[in-house]
VOMARVEX-247477 format. One record per residue (C-alpha): residue in one letter; chain; x, y, z. Coordinates in Angstrom, 2 decimals. Example, Ala and Ser with C-alpha at 12.3 -4.5 7.8 and 13.67 -1.06 7.14 Angstrom:
2
+-----+-------+---------+---------+---------+
! res ! chain !    east !   north !      up !
+-----+-------+---------+---------+---------+
!   A !     A !   12.30 !   -4.50 !    7.80 !
!   S !     A !   13.67 !   -1.06 !    7.14 !
+-----+-------+---------+---------+---------+
//
This chain:
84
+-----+-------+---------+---------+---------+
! res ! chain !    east !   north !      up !
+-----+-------+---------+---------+---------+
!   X !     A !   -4.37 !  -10.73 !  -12.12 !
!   X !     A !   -1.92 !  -12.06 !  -14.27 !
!   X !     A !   -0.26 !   -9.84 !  -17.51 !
!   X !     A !    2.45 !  -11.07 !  -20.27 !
!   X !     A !    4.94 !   -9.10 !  -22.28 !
!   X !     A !    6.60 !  -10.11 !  -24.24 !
!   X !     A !    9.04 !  -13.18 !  -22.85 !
!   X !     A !    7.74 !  -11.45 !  -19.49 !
!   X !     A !    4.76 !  -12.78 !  -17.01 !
!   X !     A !    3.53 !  -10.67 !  -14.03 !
!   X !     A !    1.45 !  -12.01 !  -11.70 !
!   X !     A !   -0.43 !  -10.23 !   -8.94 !
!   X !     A !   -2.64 !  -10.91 !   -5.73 !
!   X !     A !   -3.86 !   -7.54 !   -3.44 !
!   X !     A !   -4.95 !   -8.16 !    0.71 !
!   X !     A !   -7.21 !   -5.90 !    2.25 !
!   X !     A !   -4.82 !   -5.08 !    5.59 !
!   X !     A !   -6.80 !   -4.34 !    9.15 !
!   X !     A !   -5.49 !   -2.05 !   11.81 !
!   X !     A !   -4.25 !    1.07 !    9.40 !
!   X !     A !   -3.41 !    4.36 !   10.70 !
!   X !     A !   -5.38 !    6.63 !   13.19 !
!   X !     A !   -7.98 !    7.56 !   11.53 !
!   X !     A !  -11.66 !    6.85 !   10.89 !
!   X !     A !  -12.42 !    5.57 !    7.45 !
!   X !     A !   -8.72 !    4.68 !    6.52 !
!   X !     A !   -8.11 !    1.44 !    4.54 !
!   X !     A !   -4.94 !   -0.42 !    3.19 !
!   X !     A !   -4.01 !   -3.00 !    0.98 !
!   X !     A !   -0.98 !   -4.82 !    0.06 !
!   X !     A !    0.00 !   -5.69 !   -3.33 !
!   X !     A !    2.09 !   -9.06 !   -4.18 !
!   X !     A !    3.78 !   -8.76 !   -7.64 !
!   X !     A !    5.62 !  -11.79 !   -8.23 !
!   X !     A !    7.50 !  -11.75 !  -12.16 !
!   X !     A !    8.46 !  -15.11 !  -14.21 !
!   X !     A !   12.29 !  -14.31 !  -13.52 !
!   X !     A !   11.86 !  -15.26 !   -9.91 !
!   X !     A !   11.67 !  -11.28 !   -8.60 !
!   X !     A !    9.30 !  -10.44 !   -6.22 !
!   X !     A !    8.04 !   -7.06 !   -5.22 !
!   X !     A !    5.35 !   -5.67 !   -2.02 !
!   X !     A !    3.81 !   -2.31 !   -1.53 !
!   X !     A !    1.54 !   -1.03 !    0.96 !
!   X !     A !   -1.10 !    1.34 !   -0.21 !
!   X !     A !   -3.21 !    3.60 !    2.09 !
!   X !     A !   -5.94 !    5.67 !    1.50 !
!   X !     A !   -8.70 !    7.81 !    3.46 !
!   X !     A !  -10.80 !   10.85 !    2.99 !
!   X !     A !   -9.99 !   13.96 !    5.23 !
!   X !     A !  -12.59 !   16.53 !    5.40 !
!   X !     A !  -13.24 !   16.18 !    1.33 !
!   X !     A !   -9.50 !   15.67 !    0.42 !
!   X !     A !   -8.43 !   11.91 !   -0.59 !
!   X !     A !   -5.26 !   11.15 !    0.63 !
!   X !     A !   -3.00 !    8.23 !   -0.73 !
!   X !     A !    0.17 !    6.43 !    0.50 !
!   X !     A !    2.47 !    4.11 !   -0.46 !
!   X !     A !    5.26 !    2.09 !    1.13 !
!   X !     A !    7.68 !   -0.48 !    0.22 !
!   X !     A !   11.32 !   -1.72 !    1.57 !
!   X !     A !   12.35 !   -1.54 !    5.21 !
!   X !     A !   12.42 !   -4.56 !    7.43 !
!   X !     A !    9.05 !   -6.40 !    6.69 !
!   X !     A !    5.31 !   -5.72 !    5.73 !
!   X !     A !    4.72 !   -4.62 !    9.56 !
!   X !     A !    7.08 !   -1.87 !    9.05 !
!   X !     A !    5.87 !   -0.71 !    5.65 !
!   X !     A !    2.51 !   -0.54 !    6.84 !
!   X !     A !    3.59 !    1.20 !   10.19 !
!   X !     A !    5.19 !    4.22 !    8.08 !
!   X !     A !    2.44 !    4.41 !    5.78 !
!   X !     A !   -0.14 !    4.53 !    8.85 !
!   X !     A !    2.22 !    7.76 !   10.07 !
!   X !     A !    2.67 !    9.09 !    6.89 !
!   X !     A !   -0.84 !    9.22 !    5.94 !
!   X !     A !   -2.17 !   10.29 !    9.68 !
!   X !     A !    0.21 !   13.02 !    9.90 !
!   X !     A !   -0.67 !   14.50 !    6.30 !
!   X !     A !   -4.33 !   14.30 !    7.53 !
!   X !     A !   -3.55 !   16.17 !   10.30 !
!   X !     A !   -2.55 !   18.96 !    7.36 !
!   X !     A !   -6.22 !   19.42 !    6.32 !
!   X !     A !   -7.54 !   22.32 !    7.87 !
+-----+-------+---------+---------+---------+
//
């Protein structure tokens, strides 16, 4: 997907990620923003359904994609584990 403001052009791609978190049903994506100015940008979202309750994560920063993803995976398992 690409969008343009103004003297401005965002481009972005999304990757369905394997391996996320602990629990059933649990997916993740990462999402590649790269602007016309040279900046670049990640984010790992997470998402899963926990006994009728969506839950969504997101990460960015740290040392690397693995690590993003790692803390979302935690983040989102242990506010899962929440749902009673």
């Amino acid at each position: 997907m690409s969008i343009t403001a103004g003297d401005v052009k965002l481009s972005t791609n999304v990757t369905l990620l394997e391996g996320f978190g602990a629990l059933p049903g649990a997916v993740a994506f990462r999402t590649d923003s790269h602007f016309s100015d040279g900046r670049k940008q990640s984010m790992i979202t997470g998402q899963v359904v926990q006994r009728g309750v969506l839950l969504s994560v997101v990460a960015s920063g740290g040392e690397g994609e693995q690590a993003a993803t790692a803390r979302a995976g935690a983040l989102l398992d242990s506010a899962a584990a929440l749902i009673k």
